[in-house]
N, C-alpha and C positions, 0 to 999 in steps of 0.2 A: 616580362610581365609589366603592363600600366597600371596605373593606380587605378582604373576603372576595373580592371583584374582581380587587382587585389584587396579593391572595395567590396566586389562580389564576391570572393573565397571567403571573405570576413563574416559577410552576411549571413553567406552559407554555415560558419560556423558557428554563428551564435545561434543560429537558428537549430543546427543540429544540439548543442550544449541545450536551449531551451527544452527540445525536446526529452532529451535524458531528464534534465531534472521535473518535469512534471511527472513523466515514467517514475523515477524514484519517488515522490510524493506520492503516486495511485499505490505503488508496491506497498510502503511502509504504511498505509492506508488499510490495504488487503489484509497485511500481516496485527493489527492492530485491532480490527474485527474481526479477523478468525480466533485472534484470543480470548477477545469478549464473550463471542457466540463459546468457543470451547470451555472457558470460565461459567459462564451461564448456565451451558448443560452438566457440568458435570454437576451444580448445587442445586439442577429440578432432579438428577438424579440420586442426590444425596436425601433431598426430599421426601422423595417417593422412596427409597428404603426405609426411612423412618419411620413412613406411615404404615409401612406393612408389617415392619418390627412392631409398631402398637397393636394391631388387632389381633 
């Protein structure tokens, strides 16, 4: 293998490692709004019980 070989396998690989870690950044992204959103609804639906327990 030449060092112009081995210059491309390298590239290749940081290129692949780039790719993962934005993948993990959108993941832990996803996983970070779906807790919001599921935190969110369950206190309109804590809400809306309240309000029906008052009338």
């Amino acid at each position: 293998m030449n060092i112009n070989q081995v210059r491309e396998q390298l590239h290749l690989l940081i290129d692949e490692v780039d790719d993962l870690y934005v993948l993990n950044g959108l993941y832990r992204n996803l996983l970070a709004d779906k807790r919001q959103r599921e935190i969110y609804e369950k206190e309109q639906a804590e809400k809306a019980s309240k309000k029906k327990e008052k009338r």
